[in-house]
N, C-alpha and C positions, 0 to 999 in steps of 0.2 A: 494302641490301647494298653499294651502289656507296659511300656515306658510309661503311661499317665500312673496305672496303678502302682507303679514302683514310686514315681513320686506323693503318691498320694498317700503310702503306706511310711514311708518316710515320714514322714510331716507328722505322721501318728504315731512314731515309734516311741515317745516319752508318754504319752499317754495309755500305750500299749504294756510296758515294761515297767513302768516306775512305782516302787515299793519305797515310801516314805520312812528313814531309817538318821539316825543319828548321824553314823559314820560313812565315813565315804568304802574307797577302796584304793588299798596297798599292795600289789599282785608283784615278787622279784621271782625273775626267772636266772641259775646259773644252769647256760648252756656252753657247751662244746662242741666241735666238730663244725664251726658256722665260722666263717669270715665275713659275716655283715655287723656293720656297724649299729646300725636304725631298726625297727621290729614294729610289727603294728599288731593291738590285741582288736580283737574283731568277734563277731558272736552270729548264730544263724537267726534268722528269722522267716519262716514259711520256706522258701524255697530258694531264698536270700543270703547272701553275709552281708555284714556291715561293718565298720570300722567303730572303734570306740574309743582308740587313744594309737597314741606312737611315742616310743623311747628309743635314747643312742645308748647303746651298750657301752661303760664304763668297766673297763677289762674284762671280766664272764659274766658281768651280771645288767639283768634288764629290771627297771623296775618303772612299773605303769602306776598312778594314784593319781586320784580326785576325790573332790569334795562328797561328790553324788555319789548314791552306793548305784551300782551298775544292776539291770535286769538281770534277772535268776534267768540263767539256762546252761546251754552247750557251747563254751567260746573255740577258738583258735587263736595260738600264737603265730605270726604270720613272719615272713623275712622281707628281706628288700623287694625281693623279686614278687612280691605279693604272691610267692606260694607257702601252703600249708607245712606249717614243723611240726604243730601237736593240738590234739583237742583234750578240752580240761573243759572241768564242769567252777560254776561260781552259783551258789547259793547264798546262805544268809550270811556264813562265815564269807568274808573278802578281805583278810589280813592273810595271805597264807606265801609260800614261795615253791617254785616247782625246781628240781632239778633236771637236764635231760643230757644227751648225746644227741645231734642232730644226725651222725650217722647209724646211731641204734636206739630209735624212739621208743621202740618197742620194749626192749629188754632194759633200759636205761633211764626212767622216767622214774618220778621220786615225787613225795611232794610231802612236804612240813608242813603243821598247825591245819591241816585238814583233811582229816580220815576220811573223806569223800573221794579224795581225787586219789588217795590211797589206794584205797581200793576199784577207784574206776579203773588207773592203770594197768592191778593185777585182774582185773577182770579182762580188758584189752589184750593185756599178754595172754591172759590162759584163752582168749579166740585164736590167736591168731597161729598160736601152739599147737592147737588142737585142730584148725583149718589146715594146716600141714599136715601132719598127723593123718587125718583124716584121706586128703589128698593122695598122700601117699600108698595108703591102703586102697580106693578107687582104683588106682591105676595097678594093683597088685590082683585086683578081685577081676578086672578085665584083661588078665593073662589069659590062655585057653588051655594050658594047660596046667592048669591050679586044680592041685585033688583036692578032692571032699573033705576031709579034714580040717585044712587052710582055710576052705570058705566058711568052714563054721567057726574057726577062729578069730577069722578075720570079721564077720560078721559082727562075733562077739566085743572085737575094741571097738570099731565104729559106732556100735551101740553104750561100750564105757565111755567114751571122749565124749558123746554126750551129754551122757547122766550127770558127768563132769562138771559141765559147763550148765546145765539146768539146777544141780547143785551148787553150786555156787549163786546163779542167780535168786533161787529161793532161798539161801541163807539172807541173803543181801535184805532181799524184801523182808524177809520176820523179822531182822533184827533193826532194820531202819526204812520202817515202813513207809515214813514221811521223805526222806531222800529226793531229790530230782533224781537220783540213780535208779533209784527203786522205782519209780513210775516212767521212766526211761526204758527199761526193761518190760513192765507192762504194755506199754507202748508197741515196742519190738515183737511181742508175743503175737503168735499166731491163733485162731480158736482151734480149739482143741474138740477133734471130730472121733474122737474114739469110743463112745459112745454112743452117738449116731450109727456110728457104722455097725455097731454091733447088731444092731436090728433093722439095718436096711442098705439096700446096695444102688435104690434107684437116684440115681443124677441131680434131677430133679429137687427130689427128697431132703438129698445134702447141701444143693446146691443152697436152696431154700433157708436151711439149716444156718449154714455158713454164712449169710450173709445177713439173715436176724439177729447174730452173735458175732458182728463184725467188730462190734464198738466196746462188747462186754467187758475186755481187762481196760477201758482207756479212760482216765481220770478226767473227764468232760469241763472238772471244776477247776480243774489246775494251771491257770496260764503259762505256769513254767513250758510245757509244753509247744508253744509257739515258737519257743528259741532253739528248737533242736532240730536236727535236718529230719528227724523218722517225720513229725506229724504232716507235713505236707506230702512227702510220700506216702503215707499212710492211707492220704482224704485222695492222692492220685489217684492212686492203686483203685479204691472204692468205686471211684466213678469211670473210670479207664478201665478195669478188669474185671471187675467183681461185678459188675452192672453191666448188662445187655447195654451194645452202643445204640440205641433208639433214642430220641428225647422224650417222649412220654415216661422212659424206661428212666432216663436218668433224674428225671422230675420225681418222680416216683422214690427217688434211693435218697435225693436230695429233702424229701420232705418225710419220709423217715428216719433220717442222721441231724437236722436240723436240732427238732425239739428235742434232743438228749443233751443240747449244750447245756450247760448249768452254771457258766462262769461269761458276763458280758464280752468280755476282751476277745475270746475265743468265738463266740460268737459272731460282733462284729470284725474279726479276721476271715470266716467262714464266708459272712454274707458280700462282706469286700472285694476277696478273689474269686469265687464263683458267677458274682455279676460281669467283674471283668475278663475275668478269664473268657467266658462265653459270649462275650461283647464281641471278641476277635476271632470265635470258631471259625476254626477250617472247615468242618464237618458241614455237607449238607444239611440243614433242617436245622443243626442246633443253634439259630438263634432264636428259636422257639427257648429254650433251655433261657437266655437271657431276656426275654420278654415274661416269662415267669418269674424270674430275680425280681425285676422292676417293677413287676404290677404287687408282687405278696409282701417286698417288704422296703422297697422305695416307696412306693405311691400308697401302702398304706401305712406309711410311719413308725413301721418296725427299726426300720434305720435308722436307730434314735443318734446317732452322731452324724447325721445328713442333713446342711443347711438347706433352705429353699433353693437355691440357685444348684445344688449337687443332685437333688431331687429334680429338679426341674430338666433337666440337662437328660439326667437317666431315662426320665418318663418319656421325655421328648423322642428320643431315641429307639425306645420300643414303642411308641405307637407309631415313627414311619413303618419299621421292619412288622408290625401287626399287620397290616394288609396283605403284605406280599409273601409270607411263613405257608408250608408246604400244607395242602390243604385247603386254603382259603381261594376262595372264587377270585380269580385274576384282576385287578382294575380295568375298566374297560377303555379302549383307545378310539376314537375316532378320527381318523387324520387323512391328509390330502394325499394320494397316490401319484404316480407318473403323468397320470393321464388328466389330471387335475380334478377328480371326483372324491368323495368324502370314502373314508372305508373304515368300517368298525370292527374291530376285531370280536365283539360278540355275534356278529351278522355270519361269521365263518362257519358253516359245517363241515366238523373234521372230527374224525375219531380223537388225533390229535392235531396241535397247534403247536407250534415253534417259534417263540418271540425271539429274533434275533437283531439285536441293539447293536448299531457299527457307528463307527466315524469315520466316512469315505476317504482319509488323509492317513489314517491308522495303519502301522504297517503290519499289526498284530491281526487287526480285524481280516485283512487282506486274504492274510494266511489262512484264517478260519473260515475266511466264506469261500474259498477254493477246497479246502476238506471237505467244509457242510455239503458244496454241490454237488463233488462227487460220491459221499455219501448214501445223499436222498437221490442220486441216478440209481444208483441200485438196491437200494434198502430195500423189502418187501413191507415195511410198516407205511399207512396211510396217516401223511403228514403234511399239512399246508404250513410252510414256513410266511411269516407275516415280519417280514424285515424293513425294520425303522432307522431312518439314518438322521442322526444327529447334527449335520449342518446343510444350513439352508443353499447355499450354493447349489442351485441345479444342475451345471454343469459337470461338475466333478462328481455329484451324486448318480448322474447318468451312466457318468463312464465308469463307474466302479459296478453298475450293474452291466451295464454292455462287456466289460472285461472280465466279468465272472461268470457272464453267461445266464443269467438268475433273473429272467425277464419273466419267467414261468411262477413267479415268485411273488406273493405280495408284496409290492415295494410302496411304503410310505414314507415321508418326511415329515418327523416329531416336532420340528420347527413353527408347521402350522397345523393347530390342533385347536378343534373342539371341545375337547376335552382338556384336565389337569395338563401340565407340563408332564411329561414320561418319565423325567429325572426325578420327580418327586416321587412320584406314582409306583415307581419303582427301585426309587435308592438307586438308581445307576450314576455313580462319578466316576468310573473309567467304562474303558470299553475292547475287546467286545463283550457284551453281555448276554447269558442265552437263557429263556425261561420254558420248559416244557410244560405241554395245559392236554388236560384230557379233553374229551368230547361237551363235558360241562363248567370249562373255561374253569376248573380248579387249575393248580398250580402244583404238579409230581414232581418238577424240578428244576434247579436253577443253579447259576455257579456252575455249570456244569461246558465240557466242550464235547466236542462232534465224536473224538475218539473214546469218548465214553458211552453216548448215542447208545449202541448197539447192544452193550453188556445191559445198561441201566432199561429199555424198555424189554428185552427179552426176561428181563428178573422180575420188571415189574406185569407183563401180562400171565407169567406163568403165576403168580400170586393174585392177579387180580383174578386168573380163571380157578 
């Protein structure tokens, strides 16, 4: 799913980036310290690079142009090797030329006809100056035999190399407010909790705090911002750290950060990767997180750059996964046992139930159902496992319960059923598959294996009591 939406973000990238402009762009790099001949310029996008052109260096210098003026963001000049030699910013101006040293990017970087990238560079030198600096001092402050004196000195520059670098960034911004530098740096900004704290210490409180005023410095309206590597990081961080990992929790973060977009592009970038990102959760339970995507702004036409057939596809997708999402009453199975009689898996009294999905040929399944059994021989939790075997072959069905011992076990075969197919019913296309059911055939969990069993019900009865 992560490869569809890379293709599919591609295919949008001119629609994404394209600011209609007379001239194209003329970008000459004179670099040194490099022995390749070829150079690719490239630029981020969400969590991406891409390529945008390639030139042959013609004695020290590179020179990249076209017609089309290129998306306003954060590029990279790339080498043969497709690794990284420098990040340079391209806004409105794109006639400009960079000097560098490939062995001293840092100290060595230049650039003519645009005071932007001028000062992006001495803003890069003074981090990277001051992240030394600073370093250096750390590892002086955790000497142990450092007198009192020292640490208040030392205290004192680590607190100057900052104001440093905060000083400069606020020059930047009063004096070029409009910059992609300048909201680059907002971007990077953290909120700012020193007033909070002044009048309260509980957790909580801050927590709360902090995370109302996650989005405060970030120009919502600015698609420049899609092309630089922080904002993907940024919406990471938000929903990875800053957000209880629950899905209700991340619905919840997700539909308070939503409606502060205020620029489409940015918007449909948000609702793009978030659908698919959650398409292919690892996580237990979050395709809940993706069944919400698709019903609040696929299926109700929010996604205004969503043909019928892209809608069609999404929706399709969350209403298999709506049935079987952590919480909802199980689909019920009826099917033909060992012994050739009908058996419904709602007919079970169990505190708990254990749907375990195999295919007798499987040498994964194999392994799992020799863990499972030994498990549930000494578990002290009350659990009827209700195990479906996916090919009709009697034979080999038999022997894989005779070889694992698991006679004590519901054994049915999915093959002949009363009921739906079990593959639909439950989105099973590999195998093995295991779905945990309380006492009233809900669903606590799935995706899940036998050496997890023991951690996951002992957390979930100490919550549920």
């Amino acid at each position: 799913m992560r490869y569809t939406y890379l293709i599919f973000t591609i295919l949008n990238l001119i629609s994404l980036g394209s600011i209609a402009q007379e001239k194209g762009y003329h970008i000459e790099f004179h670099i040194t310290g490099s022995e390749d001949t070829s150079f690719y310029l490239a630029h981020y996008f969400g969590s991406n690079t891409y390529i945008d052109d390639t030139a042959m260096r013609h004695q020290k210098t590179i020179v990249f142009e076209g017609d089309s003026t290129l998306p306003r963001g954060v590029y990279m000049l790339v080498d043969n090797h497709k690794k990284k030699i420098l990040d340079f910013l391209i806004d409105d101006s794109q006639d400009f030329s960079i000097t560098t040293d490939a062995n001293d990017i840092v100290h060595k970087s230049s650039a003519t006809d645009s005071p932007e990238n001028t000062r992006f560079f001495n803003y890069l030198k003074l981090k990277v100056e001051n992240y030394s600096a600073s370093d250096s001092i750390r590892r002086k402050l955790d000497q142990k035999a450092i007198r009192k004196d020292s640490i208040e000195y030392y205290t004192y520059r680590m607190k100057h190399l900052r104001e440093m670098v905060k000083n400069f960034e606020d020059e930047t911004i009063r004096q070029h407010p409009d910059w992609l530098m300048s909201k680059f740096i907002w971007l990077m900004k953290d909120v700012d909790m020193s007033e909070i704290e002044k009048t309260t210490k509980k957790k909580n409180i801050l927590y709360q705090y902090y995370k109302k005023h996650y989005w405060d410095l970030v120009d919502l309206k600015d698609e420049r911002l899609l092309y630089t590597p922080t904002f993907a990081q940024k919406l990471d961080q938000y929903l990875e750290r800053v957000t209880y990992q629950q899905p209700d929790s991340i619905i919840r973060s997700i539909e308070d950060f939503i409606p502060l977009i205020e620029n489409k592009k940015i918007f449909k970038y948000v609702v793009q990767y978030l659908t698919y990102e959650y398409a292919n959760a690892k996580v237990m339970g979050f395709d809940a997180i993706y069944v919400y995507m698709a019903d609040h702004y696929y299926a109700s036409g929010k996604a205004f750059w969503a043909d019928s057939v892209i809608v069609a596809n999404v929706t399709k997708r969350a209403n298999k996964l709506r049935p079987i999402l952590i919480g909802k009453k199980a689909p019920n199975l009826i099917l033909i046992d060992s012994t050739g009689n009908l058996r419904s898996l709602y007919d079970i009294k169990s505190e708990l139930t254990l749907l375990f999905f195999y295919d007798p040929e499987c040498g994964h399944c194999k392994k799992e159902a020799t863990g499972l059994k030994a498990w549930m021989d000494t578990t002290h939790f009350h659990i009827v496992v209700f195990a479906v075997a996916a090919k009709k072959d009697r034979k080999k069905w038999m022997k894989f319960v005779h070889n694992h011992h698991i006679e004590n076990w519901i054994n049915v075969n999915g093959t002949t059923s009363v009921t739906e197919d079990f593959r639909e019913l439950y989105d099973i296309n590999s195998y093995p598959q295991l779905f945990l059911l309380d006492e009233d055939k809900r669903i606590i969990a799935k995706d899940i294996r036998t050496k997890q069993l023991g951690q996951f019900l002992s957390h979930y009865r100490k919550k549920k009591n």
